[in-house]
ZAVEXZA-705381 format. One record per residue (C-alpha): x, y, z; residue number from 1; residue in one letter. Coordinates in nm, 2 decimals. Example, Ala and Ser with C-alpha at 12.3 -4.5 7.8 and 13.67 -1.06 7.14 Angstrom:
BEGIN
<node><X>1.23</X><Y>-0.45</Y><Z>0.78</Z><nr>1</nr><rest>A</rest></node>
<node><X>1.37</X><Y>-0.11</Y><Z>0.71</Z><nr>2</nr><rest>S</rest></node>
***
This chain:
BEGIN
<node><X>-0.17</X><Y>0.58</Y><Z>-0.60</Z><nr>1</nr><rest>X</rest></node>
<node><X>-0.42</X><Y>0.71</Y><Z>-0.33</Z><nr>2</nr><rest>X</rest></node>
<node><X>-0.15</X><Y>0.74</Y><Z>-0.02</Z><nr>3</nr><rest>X</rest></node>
<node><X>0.18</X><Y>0.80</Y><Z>0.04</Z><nr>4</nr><rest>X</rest></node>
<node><X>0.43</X><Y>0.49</Y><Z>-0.07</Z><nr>5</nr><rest>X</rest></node>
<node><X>0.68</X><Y>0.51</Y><Z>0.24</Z><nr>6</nr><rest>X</rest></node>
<node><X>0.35</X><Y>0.49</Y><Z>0.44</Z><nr>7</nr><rest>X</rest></node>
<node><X>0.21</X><Y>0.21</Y><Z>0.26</Z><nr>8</nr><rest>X</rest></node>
<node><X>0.59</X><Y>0.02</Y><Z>0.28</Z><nr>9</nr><rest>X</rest></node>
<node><X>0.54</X><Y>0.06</Y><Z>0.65</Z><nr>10</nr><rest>X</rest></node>
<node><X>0.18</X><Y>-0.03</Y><Z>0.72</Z><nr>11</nr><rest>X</rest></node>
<node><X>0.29</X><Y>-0.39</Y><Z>0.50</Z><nr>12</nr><rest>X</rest></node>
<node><X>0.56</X><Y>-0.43</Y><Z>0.77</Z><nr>13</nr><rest>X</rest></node>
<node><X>0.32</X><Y>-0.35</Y><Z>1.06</Z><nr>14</nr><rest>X</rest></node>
<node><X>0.06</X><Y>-0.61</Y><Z>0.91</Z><nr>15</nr><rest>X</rest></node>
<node><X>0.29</X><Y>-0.85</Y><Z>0.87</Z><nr>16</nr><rest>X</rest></node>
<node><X>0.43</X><Y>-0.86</Y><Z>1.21</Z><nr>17</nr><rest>X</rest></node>
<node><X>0.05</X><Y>-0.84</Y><Z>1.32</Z><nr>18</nr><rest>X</rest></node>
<node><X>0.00</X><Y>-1.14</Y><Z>1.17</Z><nr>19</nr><rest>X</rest></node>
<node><X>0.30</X><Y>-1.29</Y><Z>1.33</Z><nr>20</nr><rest>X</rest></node>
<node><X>0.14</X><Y>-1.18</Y><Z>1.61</Z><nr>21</nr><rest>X</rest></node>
<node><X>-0.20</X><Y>-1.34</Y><Z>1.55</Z><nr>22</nr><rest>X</rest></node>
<node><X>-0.01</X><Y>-1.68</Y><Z>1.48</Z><nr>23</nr><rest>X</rest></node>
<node><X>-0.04</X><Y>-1.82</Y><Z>1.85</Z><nr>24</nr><rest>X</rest></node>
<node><X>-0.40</X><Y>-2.01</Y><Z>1.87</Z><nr>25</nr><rest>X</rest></node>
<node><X>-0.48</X><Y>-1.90</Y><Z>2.23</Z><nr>26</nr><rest>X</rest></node>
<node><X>-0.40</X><Y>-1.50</Y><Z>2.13</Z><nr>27</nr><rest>X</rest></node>
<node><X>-0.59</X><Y>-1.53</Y><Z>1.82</Z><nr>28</nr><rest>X</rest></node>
<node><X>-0.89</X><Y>-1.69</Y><Z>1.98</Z><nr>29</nr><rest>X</rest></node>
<node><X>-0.89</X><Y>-1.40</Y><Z>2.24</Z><nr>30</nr><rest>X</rest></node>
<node><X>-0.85</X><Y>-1.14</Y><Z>1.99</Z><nr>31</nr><rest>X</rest></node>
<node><X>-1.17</X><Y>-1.24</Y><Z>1.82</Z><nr>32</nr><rest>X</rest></node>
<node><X>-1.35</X><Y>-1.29</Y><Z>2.17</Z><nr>33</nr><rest>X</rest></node>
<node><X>-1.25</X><Y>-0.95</Y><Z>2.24</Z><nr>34</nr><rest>X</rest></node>
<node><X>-1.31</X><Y>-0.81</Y><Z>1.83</Z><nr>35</nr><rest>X</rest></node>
<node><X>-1.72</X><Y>-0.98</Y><Z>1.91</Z><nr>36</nr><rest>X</rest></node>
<node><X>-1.75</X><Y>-0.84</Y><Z>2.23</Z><nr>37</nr><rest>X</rest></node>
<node><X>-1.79</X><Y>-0.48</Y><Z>2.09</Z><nr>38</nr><rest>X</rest></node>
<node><X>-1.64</X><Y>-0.34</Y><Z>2.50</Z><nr>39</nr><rest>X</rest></node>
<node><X>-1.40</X><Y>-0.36</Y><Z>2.69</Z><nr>40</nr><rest>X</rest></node>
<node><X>-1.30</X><Y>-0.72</Y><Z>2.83</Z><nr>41</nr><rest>X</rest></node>
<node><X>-1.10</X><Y>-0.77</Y><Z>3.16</Z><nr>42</nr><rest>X</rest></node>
<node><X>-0.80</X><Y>-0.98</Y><Z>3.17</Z><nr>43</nr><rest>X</rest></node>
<node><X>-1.03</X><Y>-1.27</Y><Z>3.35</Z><nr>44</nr><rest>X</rest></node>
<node><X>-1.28</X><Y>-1.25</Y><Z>3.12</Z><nr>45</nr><rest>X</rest></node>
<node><X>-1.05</X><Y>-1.30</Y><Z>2.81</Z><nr>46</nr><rest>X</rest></node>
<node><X>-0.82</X><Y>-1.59</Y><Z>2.98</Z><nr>47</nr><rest>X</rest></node>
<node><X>-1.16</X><Y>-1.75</Y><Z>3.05</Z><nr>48</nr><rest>X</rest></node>
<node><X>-1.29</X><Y>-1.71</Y><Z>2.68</Z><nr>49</nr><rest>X</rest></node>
<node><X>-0.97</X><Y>-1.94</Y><Z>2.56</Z><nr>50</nr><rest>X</rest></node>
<node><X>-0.94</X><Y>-2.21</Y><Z>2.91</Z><nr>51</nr><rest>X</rest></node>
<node><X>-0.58</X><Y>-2.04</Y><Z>3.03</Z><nr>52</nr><rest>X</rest></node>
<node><X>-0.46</X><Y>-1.89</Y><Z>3.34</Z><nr>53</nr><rest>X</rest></node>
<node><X>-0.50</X><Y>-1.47</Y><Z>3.39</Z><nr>54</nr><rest>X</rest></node>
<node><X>-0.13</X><Y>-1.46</Y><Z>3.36</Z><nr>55</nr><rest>X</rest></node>
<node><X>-0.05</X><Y>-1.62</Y><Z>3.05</Z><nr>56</nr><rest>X</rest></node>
<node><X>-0.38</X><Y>-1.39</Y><Z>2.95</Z><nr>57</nr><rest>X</rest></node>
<node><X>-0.20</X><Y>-1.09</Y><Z>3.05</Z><nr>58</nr><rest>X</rest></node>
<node><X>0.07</X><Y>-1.25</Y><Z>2.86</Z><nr>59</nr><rest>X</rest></node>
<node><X>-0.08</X><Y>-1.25</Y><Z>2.53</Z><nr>60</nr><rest>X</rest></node>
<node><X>-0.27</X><Y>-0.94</Y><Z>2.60</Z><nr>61</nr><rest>X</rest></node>
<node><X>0.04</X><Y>-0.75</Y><Z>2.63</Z><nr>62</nr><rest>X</rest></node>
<node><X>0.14</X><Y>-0.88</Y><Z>2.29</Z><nr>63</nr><rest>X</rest></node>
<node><X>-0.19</X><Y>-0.78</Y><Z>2.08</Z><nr>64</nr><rest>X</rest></node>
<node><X>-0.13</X><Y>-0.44</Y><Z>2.25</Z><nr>65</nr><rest>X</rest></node>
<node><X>0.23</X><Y>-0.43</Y><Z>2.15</Z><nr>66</nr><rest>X</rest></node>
<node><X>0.15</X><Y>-0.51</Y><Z>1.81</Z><nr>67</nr><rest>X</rest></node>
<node><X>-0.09</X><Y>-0.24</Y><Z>1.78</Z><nr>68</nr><rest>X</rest></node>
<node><X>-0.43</X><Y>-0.48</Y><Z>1.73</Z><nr>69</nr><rest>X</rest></node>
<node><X>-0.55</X><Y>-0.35</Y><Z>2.09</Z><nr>70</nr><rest>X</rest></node>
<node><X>-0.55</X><Y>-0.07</Y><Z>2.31</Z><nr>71</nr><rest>X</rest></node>
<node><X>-0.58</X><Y>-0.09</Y><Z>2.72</Z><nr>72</nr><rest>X</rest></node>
<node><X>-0.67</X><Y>0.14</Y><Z>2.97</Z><nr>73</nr><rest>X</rest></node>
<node><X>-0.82</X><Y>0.05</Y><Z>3.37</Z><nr>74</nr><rest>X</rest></node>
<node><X>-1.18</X><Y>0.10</Y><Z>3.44</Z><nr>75</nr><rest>X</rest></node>
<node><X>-1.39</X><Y>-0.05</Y><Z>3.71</Z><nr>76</nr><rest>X</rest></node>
<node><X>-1.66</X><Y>-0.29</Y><Z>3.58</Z><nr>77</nr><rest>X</rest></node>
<node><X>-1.96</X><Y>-0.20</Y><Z>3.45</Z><nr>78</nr><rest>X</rest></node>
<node><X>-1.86</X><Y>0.13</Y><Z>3.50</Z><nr>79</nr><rest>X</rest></node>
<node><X>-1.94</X><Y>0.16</Y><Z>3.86</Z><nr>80</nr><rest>X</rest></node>
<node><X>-1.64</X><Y>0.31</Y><Z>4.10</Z><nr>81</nr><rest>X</rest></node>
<node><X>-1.54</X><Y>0.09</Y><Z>4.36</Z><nr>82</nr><rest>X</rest></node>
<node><X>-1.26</X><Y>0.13</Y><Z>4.63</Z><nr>83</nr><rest>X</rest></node>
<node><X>-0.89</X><Y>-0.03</Y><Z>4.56</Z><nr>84</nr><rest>X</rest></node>
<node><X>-0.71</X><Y>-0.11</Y><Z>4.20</Z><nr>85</nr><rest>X</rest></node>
<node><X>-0.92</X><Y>-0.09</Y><Z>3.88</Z><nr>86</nr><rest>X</rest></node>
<node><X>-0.88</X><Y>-0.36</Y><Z>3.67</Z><nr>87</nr><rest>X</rest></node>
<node><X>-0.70</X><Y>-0.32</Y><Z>3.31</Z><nr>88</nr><rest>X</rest></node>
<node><X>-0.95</X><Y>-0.37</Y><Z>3.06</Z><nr>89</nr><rest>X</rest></node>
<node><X>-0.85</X><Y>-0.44</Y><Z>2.67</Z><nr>90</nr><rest>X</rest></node>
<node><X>-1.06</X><Y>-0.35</Y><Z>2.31</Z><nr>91</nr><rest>X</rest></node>
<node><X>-0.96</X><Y>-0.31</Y><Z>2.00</Z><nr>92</nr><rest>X</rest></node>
<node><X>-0.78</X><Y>-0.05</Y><Z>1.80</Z><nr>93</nr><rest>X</rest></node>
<node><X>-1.01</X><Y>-0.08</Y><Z>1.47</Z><nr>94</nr><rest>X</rest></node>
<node><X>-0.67</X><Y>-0.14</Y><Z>1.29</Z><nr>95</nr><rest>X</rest></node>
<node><X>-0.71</X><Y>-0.34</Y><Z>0.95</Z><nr>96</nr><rest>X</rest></node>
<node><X>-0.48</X><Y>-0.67</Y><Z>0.86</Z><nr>97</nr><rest>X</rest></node>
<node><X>-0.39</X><Y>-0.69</Y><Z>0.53</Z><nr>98</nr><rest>X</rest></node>
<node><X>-0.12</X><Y>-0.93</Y><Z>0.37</Z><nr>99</nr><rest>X</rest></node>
<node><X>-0.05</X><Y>-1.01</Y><Z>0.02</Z><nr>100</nr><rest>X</rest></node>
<node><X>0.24</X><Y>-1.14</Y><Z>-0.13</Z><nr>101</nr><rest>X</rest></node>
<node><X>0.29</X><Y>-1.01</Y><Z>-0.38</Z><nr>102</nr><rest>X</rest></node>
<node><X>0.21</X><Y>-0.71</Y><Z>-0.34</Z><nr>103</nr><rest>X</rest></node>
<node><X>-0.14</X><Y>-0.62</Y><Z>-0.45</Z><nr>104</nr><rest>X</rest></node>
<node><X>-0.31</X><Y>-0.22</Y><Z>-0.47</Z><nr>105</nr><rest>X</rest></node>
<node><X>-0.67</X><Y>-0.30</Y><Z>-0.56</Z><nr>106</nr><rest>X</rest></node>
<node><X>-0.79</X><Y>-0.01</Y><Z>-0.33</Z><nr>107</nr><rest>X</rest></node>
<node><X>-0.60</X><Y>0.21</Y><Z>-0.50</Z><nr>108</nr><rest>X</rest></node>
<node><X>-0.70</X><Y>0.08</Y><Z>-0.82</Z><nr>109</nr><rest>X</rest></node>
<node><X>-1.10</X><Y>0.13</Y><Z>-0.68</Z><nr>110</nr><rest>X</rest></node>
<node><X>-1.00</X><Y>0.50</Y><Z>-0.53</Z><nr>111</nr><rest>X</rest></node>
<node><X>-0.89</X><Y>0.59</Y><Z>-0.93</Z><nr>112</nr><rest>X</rest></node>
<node><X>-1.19</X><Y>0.44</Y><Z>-1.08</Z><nr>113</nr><rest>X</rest></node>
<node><X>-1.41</X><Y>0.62</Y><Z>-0.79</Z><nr>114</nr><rest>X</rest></node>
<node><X>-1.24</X><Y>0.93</Y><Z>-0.87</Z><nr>115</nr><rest>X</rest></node>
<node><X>-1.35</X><Y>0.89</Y><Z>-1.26</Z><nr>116</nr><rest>X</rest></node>
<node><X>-1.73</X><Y>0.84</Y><Z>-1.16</Z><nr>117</nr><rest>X</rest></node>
<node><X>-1.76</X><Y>1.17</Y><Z>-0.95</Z><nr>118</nr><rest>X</rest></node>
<node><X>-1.58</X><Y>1.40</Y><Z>-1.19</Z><nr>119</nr><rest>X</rest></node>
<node><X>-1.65</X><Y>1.25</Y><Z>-1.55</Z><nr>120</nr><rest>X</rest></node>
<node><X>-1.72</X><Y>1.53</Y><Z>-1.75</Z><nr>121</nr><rest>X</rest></node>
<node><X>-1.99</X><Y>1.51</Y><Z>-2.04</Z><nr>122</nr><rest>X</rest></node>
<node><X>-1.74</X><Y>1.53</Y><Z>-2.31</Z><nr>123</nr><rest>X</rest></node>
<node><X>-1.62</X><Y>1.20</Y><Z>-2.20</Z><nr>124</nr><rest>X</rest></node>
<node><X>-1.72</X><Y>0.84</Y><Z>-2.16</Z><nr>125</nr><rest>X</rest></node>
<node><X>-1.60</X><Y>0.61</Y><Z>-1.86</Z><nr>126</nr><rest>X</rest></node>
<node><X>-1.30</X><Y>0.47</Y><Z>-2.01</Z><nr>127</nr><rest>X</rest></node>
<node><X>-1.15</X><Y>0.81</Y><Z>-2.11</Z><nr>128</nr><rest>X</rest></node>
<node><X>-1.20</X><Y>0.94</Y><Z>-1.77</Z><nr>129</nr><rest>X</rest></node>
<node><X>-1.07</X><Y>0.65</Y><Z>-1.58</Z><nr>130</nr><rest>X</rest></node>
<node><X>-0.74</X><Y>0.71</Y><Z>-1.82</Z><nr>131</nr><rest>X</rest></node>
<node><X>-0.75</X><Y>1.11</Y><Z>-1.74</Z><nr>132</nr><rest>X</rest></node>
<node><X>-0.77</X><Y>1.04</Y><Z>-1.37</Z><nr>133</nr><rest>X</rest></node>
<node><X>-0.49</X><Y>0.78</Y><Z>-1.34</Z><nr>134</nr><rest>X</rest></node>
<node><X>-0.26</X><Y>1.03</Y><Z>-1.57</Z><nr>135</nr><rest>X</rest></node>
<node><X>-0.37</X><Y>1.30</Y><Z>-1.29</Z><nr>136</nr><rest>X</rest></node>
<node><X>-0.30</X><Y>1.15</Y><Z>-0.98</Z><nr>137</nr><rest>X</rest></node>
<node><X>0.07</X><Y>1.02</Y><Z>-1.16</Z><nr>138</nr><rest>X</rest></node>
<node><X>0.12</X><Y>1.39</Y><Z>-1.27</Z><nr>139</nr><rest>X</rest></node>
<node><X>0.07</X><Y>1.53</Y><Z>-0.86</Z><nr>140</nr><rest>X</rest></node>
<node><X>0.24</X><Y>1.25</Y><Z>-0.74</Z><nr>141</nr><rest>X</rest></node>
<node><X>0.55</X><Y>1.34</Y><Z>-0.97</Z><nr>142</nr><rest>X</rest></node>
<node><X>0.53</X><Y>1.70</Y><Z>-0.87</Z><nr>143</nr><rest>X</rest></node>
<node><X>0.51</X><Y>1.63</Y><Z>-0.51</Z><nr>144</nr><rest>X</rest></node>
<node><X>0.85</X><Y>1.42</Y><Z>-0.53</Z><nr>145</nr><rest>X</rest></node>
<node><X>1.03</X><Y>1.62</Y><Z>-0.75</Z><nr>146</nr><rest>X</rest></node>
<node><X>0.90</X><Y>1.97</Y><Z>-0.50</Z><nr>147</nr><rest>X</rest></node>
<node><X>0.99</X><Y>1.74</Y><Z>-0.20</Z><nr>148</nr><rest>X</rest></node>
<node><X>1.37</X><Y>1.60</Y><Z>-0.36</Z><nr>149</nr><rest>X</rest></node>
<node><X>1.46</X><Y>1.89</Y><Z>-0.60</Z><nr>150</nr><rest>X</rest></node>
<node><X>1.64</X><Y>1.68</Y><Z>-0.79</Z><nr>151</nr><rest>X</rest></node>
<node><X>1.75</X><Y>1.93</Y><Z>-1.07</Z><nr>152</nr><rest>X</rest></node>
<node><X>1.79</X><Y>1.81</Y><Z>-1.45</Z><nr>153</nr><rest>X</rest></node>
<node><X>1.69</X><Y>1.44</Y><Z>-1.46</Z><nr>154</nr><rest>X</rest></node>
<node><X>1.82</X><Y>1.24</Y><Z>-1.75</Z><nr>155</nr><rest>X</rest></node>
<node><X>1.70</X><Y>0.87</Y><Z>-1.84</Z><nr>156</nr><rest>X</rest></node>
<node><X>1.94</X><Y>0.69</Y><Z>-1.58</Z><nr>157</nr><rest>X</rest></node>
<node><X>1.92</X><Y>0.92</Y><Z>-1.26</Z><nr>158</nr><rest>X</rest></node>
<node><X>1.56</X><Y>0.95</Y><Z>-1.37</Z><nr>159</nr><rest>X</rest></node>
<node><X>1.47</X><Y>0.62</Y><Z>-1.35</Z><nr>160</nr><rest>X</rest></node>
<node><X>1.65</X><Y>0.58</Y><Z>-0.99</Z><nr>161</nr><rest>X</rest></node>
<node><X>1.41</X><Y>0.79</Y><Z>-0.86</Z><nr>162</nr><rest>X</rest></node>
<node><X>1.17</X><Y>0.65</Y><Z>-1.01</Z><nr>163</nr><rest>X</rest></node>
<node><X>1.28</X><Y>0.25</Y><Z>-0.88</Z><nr>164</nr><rest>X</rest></node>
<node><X>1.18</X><Y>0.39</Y><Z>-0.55</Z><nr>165</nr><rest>X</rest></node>
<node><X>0.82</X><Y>0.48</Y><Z>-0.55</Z><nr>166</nr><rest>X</rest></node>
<node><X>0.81</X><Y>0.19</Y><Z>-0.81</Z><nr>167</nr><rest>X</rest></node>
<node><X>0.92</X><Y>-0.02</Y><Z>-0.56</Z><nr>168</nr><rest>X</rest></node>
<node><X>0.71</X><Y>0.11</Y><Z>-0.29</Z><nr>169</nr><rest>X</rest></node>
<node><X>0.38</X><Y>0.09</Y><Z>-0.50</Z><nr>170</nr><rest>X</rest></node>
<node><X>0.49</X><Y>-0.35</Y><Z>-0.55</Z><nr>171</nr><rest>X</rest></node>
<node><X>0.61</X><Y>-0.28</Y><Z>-0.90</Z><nr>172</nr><rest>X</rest></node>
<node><X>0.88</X><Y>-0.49</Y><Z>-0.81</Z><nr>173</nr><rest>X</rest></node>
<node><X>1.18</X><Y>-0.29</Y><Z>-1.08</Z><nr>174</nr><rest>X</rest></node>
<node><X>1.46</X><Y>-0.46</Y><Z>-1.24</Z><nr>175</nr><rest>X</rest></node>
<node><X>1.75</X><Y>-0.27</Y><Z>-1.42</Z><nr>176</nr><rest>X</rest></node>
<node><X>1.76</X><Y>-0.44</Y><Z>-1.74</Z><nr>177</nr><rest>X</rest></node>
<node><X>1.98</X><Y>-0.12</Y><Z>-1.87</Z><nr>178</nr><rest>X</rest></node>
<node><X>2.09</X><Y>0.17</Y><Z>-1.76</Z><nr>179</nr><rest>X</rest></node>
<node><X>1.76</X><Y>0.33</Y><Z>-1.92</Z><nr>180</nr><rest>X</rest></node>
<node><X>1.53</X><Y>0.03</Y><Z>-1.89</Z><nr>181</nr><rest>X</rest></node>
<node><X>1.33</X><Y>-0.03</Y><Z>-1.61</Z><nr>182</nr><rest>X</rest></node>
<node><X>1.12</X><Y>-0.36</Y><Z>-1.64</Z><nr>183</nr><rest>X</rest></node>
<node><X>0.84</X><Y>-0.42</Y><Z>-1.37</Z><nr>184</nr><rest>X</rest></node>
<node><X>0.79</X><Y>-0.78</Y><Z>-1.22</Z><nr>185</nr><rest>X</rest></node>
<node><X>0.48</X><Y>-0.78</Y><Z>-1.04</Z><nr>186</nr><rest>X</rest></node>
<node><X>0.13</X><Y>-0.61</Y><Z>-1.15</Z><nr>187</nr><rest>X</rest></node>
<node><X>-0.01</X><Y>-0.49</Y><Z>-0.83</Z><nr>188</nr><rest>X</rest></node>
<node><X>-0.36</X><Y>-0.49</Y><Z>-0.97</Z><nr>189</nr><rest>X</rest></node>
<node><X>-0.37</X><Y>-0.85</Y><Z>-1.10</Z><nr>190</nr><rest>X</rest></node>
<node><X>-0.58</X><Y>-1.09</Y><Z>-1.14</Z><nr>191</nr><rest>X</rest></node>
<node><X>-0.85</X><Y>-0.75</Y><Z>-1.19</Z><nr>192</nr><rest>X</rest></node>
<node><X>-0.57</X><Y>-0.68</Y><Z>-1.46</Z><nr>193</nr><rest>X</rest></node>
<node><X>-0.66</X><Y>-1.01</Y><Z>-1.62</Z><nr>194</nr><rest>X</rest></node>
<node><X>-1.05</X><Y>-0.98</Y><Z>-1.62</Z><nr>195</nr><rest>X</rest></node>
<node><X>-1.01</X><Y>-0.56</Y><Z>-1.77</Z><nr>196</nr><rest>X</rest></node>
<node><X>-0.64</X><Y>-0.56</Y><Z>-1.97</Z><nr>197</nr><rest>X</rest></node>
<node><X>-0.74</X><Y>-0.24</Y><Z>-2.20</Z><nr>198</nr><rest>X</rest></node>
<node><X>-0.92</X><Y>-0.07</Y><Z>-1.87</Z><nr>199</nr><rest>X</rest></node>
<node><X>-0.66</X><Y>-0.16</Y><Z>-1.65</Z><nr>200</nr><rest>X</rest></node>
<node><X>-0.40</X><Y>-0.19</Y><Z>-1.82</Z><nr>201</nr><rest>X</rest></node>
<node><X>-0.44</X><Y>0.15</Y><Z>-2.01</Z><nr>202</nr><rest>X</rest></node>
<node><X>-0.47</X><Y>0.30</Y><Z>-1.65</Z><nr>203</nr><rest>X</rest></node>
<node><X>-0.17</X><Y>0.17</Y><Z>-1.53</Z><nr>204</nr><rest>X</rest></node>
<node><X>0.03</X><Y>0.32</Y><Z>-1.88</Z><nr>205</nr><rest>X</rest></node>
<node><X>-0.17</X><Y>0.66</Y><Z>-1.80</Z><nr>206</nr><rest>X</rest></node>
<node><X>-0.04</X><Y>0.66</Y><Z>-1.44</Z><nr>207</nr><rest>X</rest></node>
<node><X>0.28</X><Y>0.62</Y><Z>-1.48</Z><nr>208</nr><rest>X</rest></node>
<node><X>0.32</X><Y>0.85</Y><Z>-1.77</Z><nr>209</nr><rest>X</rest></node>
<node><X>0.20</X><Y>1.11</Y><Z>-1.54</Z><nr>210</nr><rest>X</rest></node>
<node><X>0.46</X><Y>1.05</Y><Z>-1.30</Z><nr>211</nr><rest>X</rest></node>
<node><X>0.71</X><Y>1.04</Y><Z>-1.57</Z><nr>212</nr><rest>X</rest></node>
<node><X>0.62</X><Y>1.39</Y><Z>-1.69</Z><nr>213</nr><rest>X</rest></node>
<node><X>0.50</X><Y>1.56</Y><Z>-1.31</Z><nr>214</nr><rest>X</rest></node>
<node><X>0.85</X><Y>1.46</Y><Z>-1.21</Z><nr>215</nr><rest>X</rest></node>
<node><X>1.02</X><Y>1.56</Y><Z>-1.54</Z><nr>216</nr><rest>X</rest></node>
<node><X>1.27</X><Y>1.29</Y><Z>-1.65</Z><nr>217</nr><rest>X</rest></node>
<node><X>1.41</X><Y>1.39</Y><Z>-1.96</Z><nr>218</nr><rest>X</rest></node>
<node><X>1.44</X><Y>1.07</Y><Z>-2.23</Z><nr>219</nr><rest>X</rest></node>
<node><X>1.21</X><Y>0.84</Y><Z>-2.10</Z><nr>220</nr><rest>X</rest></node>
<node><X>0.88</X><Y>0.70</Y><Z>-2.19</Z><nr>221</nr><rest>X</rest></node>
<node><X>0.63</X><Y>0.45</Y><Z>-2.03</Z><nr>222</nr><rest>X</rest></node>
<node><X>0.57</X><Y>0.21</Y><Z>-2.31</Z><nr>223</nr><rest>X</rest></node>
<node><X>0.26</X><Y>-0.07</Y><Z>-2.31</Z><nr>224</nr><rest>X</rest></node>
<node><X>0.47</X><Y>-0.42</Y><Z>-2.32</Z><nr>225</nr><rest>X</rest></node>
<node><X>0.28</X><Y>-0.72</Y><Z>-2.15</Z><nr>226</nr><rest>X</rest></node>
<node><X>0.51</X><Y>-1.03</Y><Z>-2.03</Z><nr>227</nr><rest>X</rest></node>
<node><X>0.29</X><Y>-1.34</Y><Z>-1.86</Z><nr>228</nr><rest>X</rest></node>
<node><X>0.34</X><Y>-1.26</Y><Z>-1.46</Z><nr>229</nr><rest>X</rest></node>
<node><X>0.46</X><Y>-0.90</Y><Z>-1.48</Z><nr>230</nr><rest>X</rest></node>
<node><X>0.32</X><Y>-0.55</Y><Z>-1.55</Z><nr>231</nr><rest>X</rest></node>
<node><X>0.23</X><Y>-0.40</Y><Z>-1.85</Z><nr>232</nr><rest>X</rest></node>
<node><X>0.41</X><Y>-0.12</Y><Z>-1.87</Z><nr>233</nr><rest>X</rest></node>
<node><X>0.79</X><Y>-0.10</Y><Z>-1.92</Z><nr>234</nr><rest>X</rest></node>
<node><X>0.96</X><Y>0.17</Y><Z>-1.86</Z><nr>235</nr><rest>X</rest></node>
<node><X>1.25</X><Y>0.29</Y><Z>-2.11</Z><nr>236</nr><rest>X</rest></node>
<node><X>1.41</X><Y>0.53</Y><Z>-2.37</Z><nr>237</nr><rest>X</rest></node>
<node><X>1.21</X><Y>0.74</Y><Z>-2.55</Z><nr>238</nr><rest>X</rest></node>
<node><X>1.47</X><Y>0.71</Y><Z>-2.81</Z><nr>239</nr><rest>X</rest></node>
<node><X>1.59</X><Y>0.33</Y><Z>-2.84</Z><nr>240</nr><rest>X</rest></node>
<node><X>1.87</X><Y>0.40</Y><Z>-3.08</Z><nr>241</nr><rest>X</rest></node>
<node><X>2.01</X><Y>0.55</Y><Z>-2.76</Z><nr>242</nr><rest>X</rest></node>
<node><X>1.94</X><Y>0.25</Y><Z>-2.50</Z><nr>243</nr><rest>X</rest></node>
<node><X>2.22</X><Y>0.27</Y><Z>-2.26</Z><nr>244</nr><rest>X</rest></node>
<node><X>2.43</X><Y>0.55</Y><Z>-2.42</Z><nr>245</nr><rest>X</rest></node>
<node><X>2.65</X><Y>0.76</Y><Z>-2.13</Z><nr>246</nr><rest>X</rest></node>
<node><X>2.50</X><Y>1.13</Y><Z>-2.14</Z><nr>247</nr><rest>X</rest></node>
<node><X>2.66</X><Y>1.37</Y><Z>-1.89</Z><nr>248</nr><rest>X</rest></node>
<node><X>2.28</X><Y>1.47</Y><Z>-1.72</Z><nr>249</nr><rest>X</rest></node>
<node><X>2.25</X><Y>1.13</Y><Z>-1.56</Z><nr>250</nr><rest>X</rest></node>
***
């Protein structure tokens, strides 16, 4: 909810290649010599830290760097300038590693609930802010798509196609039960889910209301309906005497 789904999508693939990365004991062990260091290591100095040769070092060095967990540049040790070749020297980026299958958004839930403590109002109490913040940032995020896709008149079924991708983006994990139903496997914000249902829960209906109505998809409703192991929220007709009827603005 707090940053832009393709980005997030790809960030997911970059950490999970990091860690693939990482999975080799002697380039782990060097990557948290370097990481406790806090400056720049030279090739010698981190094959020495793990008991390996300075070419398999550079080897593995070469990887973290590929894989975005380490930057390198030459400078002469200690800083002092010296005659001839200056060795390549290797720190970290500062990027941060994180994997979860499946998918989990707890920062995002924390950036909404932050959002409600700085701008609660005094006609409010927590709760009803937390609800009005999550509907918010759903409303702007449906304006921004439907600004960035124009996507003219949206009824229930083309609606909800656009809506299966930022769905899936955000670890929603959509099925098609009908042409006008949308039911969500995962809940990116459990187990916090578990421990708050009518906070979090209520957020999460709030949220993607909003989105529903910034991006203006005619016939469809976000509609509380817990399942053990899956979200909340279902997403389907606002009209159920009409569930998977053909209209010509799909």
């Amino acid at each position: 909810m707090a940053s832009d789904p393709t980005e997030r999508a790809d960030t997911a693939d970059s950490a999970i290649d990091s860690v693939s990365v990482l999975s080799e004991d002697s380039r782990r062990r060097m990557f948290t010599f370097i990481r406790r260091a806090r400056r720049a290591v030279t090739r010698d100095e981190a094959a020495a830290s793990v008991g390996i040769s300075r070419k398999l070092a550079a080897f593995h060095l070469d990887k973290l760097v590929d894989a975005g967990l380490l930057r390198a540049r030459y400078e002469p040790p200690g800083g002092i300038r010296k005659v001839g070749r200056q060795p390549k020297v290797y720190e970290p980026t500062g990027a941060q590693i994180t994997v979860s299958i499946p998918d989990r958004r707890h920062e995002l839930l924390a950036d909404l609930l932050l959002d409600a403590v700085l701008t609660e109002g005094p006609d409010e109490n927590a709760t009803q802010a937390a609800m009005r913040t999550a509907e918010d940032r759903g409303l702007r995020l449906g304006e921004a798509a439907r600004d960035e896709t124009r996507p003219g008149r949206l009824g229930p079924e083309r609606g909800l196609t656009v809506c299966e991708r930022l769905l899936d983006q955000y670890g929603y994990e959509p099925v098609r039960e009908t042409p006008t139903r949308l039911r969500l496997r995962n809940c990116p914000f459990h187990p916090l889910a578990a421990k708050a249902p009518e906070l979090v829960c209520g957020m999460n209906h709030a949220f993607l209301s909003g989105y529903l109505h910034g991006l203006e998809v005619n016939g469809v409703q976000a509609v509380l309906a817990p399942e053990p192991g899956e979200c909340c929220v279902r997403l389907g007709p606002s009209d159920p005497d009409r569930d998977g009827e053909t209209a010509q603005d799909r």
